[in-house]
C-alpha positions in Angstrom: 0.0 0.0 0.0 1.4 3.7 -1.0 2.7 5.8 2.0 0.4 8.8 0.5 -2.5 6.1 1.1 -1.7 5.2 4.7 -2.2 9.5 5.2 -5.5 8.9 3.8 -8.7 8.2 6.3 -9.5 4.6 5.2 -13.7 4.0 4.9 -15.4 1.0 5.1 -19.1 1.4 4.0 -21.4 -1.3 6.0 -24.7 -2.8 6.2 -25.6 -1.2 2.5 -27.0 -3.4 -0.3 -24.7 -3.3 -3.3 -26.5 -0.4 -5.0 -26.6 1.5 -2.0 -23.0 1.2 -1.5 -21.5 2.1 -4.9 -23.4 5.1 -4.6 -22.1 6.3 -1.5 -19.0 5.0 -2.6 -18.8 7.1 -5.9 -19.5 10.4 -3.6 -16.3 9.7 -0.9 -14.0 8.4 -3.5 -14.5 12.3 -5.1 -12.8 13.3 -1.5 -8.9 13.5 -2.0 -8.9 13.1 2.0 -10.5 9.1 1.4 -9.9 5.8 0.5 -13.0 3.5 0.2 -11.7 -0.1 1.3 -12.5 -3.3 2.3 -9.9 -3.7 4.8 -7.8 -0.7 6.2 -3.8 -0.6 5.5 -1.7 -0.4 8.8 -1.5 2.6 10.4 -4.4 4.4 8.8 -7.4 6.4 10.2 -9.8 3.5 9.9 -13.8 5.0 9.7 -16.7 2.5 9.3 -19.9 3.7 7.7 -22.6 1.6 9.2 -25.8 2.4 6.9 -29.0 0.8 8.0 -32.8 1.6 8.4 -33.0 1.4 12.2 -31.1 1.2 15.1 -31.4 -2.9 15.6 -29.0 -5.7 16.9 -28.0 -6.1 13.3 -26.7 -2.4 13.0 -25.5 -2.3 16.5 -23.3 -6.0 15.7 -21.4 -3.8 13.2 -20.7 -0.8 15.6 -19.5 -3.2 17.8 -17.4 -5.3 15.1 -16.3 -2.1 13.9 -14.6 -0.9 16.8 -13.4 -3.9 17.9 -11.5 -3.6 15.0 -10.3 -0.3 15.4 -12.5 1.6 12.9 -14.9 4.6 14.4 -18.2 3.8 13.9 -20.6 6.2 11.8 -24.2 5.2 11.7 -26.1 6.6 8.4 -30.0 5.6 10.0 -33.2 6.3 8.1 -34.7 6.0 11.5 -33.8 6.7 14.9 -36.1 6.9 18.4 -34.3 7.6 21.7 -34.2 4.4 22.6 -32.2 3.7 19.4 -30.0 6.9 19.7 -28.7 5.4 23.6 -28.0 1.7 22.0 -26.2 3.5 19.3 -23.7 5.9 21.4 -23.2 2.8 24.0 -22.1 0.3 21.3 -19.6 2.9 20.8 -20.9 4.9 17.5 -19.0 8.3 16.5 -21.4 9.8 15.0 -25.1 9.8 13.8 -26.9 11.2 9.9 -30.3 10.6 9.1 -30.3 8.8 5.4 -32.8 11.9 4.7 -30.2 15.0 5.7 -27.3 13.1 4.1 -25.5 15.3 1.3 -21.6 14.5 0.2 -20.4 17.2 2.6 -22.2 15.7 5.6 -20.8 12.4 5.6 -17.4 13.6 4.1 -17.3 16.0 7.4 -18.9 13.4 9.9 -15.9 11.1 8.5 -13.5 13.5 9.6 -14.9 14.3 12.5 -15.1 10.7 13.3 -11.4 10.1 12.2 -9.9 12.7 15.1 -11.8 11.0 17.6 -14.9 13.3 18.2 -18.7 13.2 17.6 -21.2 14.2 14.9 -25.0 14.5 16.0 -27.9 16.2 14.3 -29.2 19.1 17.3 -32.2 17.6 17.7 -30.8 14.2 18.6 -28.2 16.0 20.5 -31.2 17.0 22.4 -32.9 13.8 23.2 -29.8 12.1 23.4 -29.5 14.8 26.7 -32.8 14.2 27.8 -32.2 10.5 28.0 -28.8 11.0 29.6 -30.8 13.2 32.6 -33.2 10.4 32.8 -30.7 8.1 33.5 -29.0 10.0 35.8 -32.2 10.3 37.7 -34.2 7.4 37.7 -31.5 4.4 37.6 -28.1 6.0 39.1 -29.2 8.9 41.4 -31.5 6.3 43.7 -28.3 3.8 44.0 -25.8 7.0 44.5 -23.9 6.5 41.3 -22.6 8.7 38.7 -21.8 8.2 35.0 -18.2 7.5 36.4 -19.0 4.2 38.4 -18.3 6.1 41.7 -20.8 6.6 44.4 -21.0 10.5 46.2 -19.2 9.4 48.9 -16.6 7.9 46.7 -16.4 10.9 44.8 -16.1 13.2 47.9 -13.4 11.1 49.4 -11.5 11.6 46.1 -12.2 15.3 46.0 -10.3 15.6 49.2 -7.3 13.5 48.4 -6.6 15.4 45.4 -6.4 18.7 47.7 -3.7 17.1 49.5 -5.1 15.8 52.3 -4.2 12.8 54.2 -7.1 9.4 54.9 -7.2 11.5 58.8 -8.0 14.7 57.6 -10.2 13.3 54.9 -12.4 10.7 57.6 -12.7 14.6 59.6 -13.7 16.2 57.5 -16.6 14.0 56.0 -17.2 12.0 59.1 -15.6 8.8 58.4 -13.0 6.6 60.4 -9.8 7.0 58.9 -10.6 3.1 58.3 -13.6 3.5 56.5 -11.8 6.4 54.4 -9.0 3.6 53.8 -11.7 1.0 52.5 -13.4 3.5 50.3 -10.2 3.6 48.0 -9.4 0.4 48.9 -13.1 -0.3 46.9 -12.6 1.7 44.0 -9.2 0.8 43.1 -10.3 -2.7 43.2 -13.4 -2.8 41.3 -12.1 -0.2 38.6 -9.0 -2.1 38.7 -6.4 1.0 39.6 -3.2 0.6 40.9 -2.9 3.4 43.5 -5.0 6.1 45.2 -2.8 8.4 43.3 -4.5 6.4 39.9 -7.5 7.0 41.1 -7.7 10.4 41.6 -6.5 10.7 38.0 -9.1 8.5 36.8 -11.8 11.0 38.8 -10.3 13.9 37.1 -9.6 12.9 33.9 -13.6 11.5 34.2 -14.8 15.2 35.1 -15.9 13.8 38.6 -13.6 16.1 41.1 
């Protein structure tokens, strides 16, 4: 495979029916930035175009095949309800187009945006997708005192503190704990996110947005 290739972002169209396909096909490969393939050359920005109707377990199989891979997942939907949108962004999809607002430019730029690692969303579905985050937040994590980062409040208040500086004395003071319950706190969340250190965890709280 040519080095000037390799710079190239590397797409793999899924999920389409043969006709579909060359026609989507015919409108990247008029992108200098793109190379349609079946199989990405080493090294390359590697972007998978799942096309499909809906948001089912067929489309959601090739997310998930896709980025085990290592190709970012965009999902080119003629439908998509809320419940859809969630499955999709779990199963680890970059970015979302409707078939119906799909123009060259749009998937050429939600390919990009794909290939450097961030997100493309309609702002309506960015919306709901918002909603259904809240809801989540408050129906199913806030009543078992979790957050989106796996940590309880108490978890994340413990951390909070340790990244100030303080020692597991000052921290049980100031919150009320035993120093030993302070100590089994971080013992339990290095464990069960598997973290070496409480020094690792507080760097997985910040680099989470949690503290």
């Amino acid at each position: 495979m040519p080095s000037s290739d390799r710079s190239r972002i590397a797409v793999t169209i899924l999920g389409a029916d043969p006709l579909t396909s060359a026609g989507i096909g015919a409108q990247l490969r008029a992108e200098p930035d793109m190379l349609l393939v079946h199989e990405p050359p080493d090294g390359a920005l590697a972007v998978a175009l799942v096309v499909t109707e809906e948001v089912d377990e067929r489309a959601l199989k090739l997310v998930r095949t896709a980025r085990g891979a290592g190709r970012r997942p965009v999902l080119l939907v003629g439908r998509v309800d809320d419940g859809g949108l969630l499955a999709a962004v779990e199963a680890g999809t970059c970015g979302v187009i409707r078939r119906t607002q799909a123009t060259t430019g749009t998937l050429a730029g939600a390919i990009r945006t794909a290939a450097i690692g961030e997100g493309t969303l309609p702002p309506d579905l960015l919306g709901r997708l918002l909603n259904q985050v809240g809801r989540l937040q408050r129906q199913v994590l806030a009543p078992r005192g979790l957050t989106f980062g796996g940590l309880t409040e108490r978890e994340v208040a413990v951390l909070r503190l340790l990244a100030e500086g303080h020692d597991t004395a000052e921290v049980g003071r100031r919150l009320y704990f035993s120093e030993r319950t302070v100590k089994n706190v971080i013992h339990d969340v290095t464990s069960r996110l598997e973290l070496r250190n409480r020094a690792h965890a507080v760097a997985y709280a910040i680099r989470e947005g949690l503290i």
